[in-house]
C-alpha positions in Angstrom: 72.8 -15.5 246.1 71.2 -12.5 248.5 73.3 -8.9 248.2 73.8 -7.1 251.3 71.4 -4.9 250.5 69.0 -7.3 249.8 69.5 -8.9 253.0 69.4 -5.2 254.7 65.9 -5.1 252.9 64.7 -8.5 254.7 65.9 -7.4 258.0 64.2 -4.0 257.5 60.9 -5.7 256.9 61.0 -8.3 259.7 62.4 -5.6 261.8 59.1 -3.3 260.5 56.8 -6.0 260.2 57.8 -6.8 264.4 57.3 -3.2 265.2 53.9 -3.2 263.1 52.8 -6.1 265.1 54.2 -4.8 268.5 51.7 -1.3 267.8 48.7 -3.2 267.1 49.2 -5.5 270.0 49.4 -2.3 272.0 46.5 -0.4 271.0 44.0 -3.6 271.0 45.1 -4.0 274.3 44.4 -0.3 275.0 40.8 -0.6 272.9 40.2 -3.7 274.8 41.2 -1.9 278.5 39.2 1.1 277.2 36.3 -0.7 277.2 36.2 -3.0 280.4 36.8 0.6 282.1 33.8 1.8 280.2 31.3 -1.0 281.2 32.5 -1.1 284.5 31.8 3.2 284.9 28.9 2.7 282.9 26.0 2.4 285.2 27.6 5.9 286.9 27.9 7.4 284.1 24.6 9.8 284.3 25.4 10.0 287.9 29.1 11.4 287.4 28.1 13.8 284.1 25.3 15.5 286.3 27.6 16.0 289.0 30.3 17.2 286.7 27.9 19.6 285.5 26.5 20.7 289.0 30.0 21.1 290.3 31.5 23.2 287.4 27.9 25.6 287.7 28.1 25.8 292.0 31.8 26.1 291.9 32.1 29.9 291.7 29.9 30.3 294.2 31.9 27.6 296.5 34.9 29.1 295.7 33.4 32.5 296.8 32.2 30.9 300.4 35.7 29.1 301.0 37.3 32.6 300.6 35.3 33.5 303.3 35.6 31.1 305.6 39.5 31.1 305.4 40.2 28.8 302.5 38.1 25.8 304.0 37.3 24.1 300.9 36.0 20.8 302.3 33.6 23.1 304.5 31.9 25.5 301.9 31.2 23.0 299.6 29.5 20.6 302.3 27.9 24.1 303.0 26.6 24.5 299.4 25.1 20.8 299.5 23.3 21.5 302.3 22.0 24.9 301.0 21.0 23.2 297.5 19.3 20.6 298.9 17.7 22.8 301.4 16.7 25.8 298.4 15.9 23.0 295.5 15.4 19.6 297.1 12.9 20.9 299.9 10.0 23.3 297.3 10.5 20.4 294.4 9.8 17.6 297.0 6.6 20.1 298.0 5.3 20.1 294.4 5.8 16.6 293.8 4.1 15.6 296.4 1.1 18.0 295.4 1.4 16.4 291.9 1.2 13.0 293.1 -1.4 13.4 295.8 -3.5 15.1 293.2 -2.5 11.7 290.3 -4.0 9.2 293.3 -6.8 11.1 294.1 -8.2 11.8 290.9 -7.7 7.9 290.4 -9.6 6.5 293.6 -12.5 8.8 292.7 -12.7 7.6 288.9 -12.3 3.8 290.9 -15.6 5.1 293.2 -17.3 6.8 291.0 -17.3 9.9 293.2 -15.3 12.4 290.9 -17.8 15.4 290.3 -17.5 17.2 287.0 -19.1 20.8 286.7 -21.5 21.6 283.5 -20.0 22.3 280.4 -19.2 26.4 279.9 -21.3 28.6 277.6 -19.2 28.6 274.2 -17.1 25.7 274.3 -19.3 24.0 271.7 -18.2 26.7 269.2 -14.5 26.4 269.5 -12.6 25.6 266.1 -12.0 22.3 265.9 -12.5 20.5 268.5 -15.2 22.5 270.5 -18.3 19.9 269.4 -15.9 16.9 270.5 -14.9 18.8 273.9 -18.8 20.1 274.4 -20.1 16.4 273.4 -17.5 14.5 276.4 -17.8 16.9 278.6 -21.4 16.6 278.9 -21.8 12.9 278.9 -18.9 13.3 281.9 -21.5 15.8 283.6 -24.9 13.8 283.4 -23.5 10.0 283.5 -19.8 9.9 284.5 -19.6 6.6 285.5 -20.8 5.3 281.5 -18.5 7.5 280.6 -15.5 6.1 282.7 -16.7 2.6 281.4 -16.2 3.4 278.0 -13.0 4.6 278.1 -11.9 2.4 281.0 -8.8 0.9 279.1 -7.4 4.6 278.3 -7.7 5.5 281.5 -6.3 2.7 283.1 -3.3 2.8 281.2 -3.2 6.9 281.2 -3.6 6.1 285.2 -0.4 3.7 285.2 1.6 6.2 282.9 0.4 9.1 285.6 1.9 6.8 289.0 4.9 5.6 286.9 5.5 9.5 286.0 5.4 10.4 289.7 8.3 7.1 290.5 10.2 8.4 288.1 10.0 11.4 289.5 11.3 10.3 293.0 14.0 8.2 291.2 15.2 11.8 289.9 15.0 13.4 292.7 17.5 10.5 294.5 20.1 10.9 291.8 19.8 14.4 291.9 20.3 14.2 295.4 23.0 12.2 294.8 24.7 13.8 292.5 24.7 17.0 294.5 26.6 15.2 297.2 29.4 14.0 294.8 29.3 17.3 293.2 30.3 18.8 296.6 33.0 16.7 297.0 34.0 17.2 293.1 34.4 21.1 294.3 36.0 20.4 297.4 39.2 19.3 295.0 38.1 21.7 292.4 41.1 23.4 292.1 43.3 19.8 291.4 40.2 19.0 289.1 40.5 22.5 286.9 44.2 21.5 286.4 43.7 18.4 285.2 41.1 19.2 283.2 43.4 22.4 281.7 46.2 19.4 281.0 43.8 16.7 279.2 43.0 19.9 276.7 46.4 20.8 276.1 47.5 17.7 275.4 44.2 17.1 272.6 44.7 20.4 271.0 47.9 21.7 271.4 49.4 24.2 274.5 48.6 27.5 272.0 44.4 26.9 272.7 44.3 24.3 275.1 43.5 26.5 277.9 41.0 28.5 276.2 38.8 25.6 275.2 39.1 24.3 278.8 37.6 27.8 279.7 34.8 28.2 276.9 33.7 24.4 277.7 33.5 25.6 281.0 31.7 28.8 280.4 29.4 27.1 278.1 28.0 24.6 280.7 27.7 27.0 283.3 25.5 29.4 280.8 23.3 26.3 280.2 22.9 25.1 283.7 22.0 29.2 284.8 20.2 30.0 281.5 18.8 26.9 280.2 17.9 24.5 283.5 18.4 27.1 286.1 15.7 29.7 284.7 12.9 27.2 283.7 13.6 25.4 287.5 13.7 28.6 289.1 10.5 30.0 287.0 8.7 26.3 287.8 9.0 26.8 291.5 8.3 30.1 291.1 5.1 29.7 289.3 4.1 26.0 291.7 4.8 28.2 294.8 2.0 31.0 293.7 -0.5 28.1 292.3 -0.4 26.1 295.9 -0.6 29.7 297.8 -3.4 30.7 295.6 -5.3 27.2 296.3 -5.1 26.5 292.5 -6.2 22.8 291.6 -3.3 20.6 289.9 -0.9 23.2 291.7 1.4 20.0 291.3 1.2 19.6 287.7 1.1 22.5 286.4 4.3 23.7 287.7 6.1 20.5 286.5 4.5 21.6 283.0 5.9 25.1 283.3 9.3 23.1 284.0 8.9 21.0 280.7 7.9 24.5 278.8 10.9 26.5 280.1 13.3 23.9 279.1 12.4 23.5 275.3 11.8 27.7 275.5 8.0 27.9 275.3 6.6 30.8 277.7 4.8 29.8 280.7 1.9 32.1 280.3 0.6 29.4 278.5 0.0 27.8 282.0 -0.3 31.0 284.3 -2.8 32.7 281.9 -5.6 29.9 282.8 -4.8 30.0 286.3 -5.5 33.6 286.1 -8.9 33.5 284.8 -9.7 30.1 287.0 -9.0 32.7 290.2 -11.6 35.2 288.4 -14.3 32.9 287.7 -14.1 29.5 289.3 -12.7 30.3 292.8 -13.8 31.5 296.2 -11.5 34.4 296.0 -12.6 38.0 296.8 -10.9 41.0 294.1 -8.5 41.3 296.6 -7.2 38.1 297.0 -8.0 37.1 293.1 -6.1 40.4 292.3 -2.8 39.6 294.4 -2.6 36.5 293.3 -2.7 37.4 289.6 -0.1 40.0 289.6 1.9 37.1 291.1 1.0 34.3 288.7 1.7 37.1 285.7 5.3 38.2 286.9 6.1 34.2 287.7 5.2 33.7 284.5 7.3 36.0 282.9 10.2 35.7 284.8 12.4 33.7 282.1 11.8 36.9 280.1 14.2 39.1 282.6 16.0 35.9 283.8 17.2 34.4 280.6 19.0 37.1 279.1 21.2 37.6 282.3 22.2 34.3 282.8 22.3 32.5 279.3 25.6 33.1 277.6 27.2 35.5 280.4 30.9 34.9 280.4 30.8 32.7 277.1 33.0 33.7 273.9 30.7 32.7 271.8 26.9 34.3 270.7 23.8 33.5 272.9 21.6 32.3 270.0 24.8 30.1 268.8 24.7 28.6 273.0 20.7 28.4 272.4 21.3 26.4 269.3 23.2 23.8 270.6 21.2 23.5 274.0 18.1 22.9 272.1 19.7 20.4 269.2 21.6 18.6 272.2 18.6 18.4 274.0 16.3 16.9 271.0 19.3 14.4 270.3 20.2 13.0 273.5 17.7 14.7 276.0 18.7 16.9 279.2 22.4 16.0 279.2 22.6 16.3 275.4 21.6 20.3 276.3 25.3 20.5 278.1 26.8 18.5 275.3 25.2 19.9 272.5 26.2 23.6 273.8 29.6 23.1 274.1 29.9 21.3 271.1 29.0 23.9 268.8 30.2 26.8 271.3 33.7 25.3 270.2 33.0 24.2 266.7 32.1 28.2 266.4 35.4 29.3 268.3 37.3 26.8 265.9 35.5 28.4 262.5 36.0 31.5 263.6 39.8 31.2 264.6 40.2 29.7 260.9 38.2 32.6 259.2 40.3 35.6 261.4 44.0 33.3 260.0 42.9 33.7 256.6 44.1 35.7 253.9 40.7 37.7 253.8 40.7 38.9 257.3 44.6 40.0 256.7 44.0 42.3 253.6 42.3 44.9 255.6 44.7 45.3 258.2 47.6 45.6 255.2 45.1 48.0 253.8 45.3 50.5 256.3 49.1 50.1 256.7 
């Protein structure tokens, strides 16, 4: 014979049991919704982050314009697209074009046998190492290029194919990054609407007491990426490609999108201007004069990051620089470019988080008891 409290106990179950049910329901529907959103904004996902990123570095500066041109917000961001594409687009689409002219050439000469190669130099043979191997190809390419092409015509062919599909790939970034600078723009023109909501989705994750400071370091963080990170080694690479195509320096093309690759994982780009310098001095047609001018030029260019970086990486961030540099260089070898942003700001808060545990301990109170 069932109790009263018995049946209460049955009820209480079914009634839980219902409500357990009625949650799972709920949140595979939400998993499930989650995910058709996510497969459908997949293929714009790369597209959307870089002009998240673009938006949230150019948005001082639009917000700056907009307060002079009256509060116009729609016009001084279509004002910094334009000047973007004008400032970046217009020199990288110059180098590019260098780059690739220089991939297509060097092919249809190896293709008619017509690419001239000088003498090897006086002491390349006794380099360490490799100085024999280098002396021993280099000669062969000198006195019988065309054996030479023949024996290693199925490493150039596919260097050749990995050269072309190098300079499409380039083009294809080029298209999203114009792309992405045009949704950026319109990103900033509602920047202000955007900032709120952005303020609103970290309050509600973390809590209203830090909320708004983690939407500002997350902030802060990208923008000392984008400026100290991607902005220095673009603006050093253009630099740099700008003095090796005024200076009539072969592979002007090439070498400048080396100095880009070097800049971003940190490695100086003397290593590129320094041999440029001494092809001006002994291989050119260049008076002193000339030769001289241009070196000064190639050796500032190429030590630009050096006066750049510290300026622009980690400015405005609550956090250290090398802690920024960190997480820009372990984002980057994790998940590539975007992981740089990613990687940044995730240990830019991970440190603001460690830290604000270590100040609320006991061990960072006893001093300031100490001096009561």
């Amino acid at each position: 014979m069932n109790t009263p409290e018995k049946t209460d106990l049955q009820v209480n179950s079914r009634v839980a049991a219902s409500l357990l049910m009625d949650v799972l329901i709920r949140a595979g529907l939400v998993l499930a919704l989650a995910l058709l959103c996510y497969r459908v904004f997949a293929p714009f996902l790369t597209l959307i982050a870089w002009s998240v990123i673009l938006a949230i570095t150019l948005y001082p500066m639009h917000q700056s314009l907009a307060r002079k041109l009256g509060g116009k917000q729609g016009l001084a961001a279509t004002l910094v697209v334009l000047a973007g594409v004008v400032l970046i687009l217009v020199p990288t689409t110059v180098l590019m074009s260098s780059f690739g002219d220089t991939v297509r050439q060097l092919v249809q000469d190896i293709q008619n046998n017509s690419l001239e190669v000088p003498p090897p130099r006086e002491g390349v043979e006794n380099w360490p190492v490799v100085g024999e191997r280098i002396h021993a190809v280099w000669s062969q390419a000198y006195s019988d290029l065309p054996d030479l092409v023949q024996s290693m015509q199925p490493k150039i062919g596919e260097l050749a194919r990995k050269a072309l599909g190098t300079v499409a790939g380039i083009g294809t970034a080029l298209l999203m990054f114009l792309a992405a600078i045009i949704v950026a723009g319109i990103i900033m023109a509602f920047g202000q609407a955007g900032a709120r909501a952005m303020r609103a989705i970290f309050v509600r994750i973390i809590g209203p007491a830090r909320g708004a400071e983690f939407a500002a370091l997350s902030t802060a963080t990208i923008r000392a990426v984008a400026q100290g990170v991607l902005g220095v080694a673009f603006i050093q690479a253009i630099l740099v490609g700008v003095c090796l195509l005024v200076a009539g320096v072969p592979w002007a093309g090439v070498l400048a999108g080396i100095v880009l690759v070097l800049g971003i994982v940190q490695v100086p780009a003397v290593i590129v201007t320094l041999p440029a310098i001494a092809w001006l001095w002994t291989g050119s047609d260049h008076g002193t004069g000339a030769a001289t001018a241009y070196s000064v030029l190639l050796f500032v260019a190429g030590l630009a990051d050096n006066v750049l970086k510290p300026l622009m990486l980690g400015r405005g961030v609550d956090a250290p620089m090398p802690v920024i540099l960190i997480g820009a260089l372990g984002g980057m070898a994790t998940a590539g470019i975007l992981g740089m942003f990613v990687g940044a700001t995730l240990l830019a808060l991970g440190y603001q988080i460690f830290m604000g545990w270590v100040d609320a301990g006991p061990a960072s109170a006893a001093p300031k008891d100490a001096d009561h």
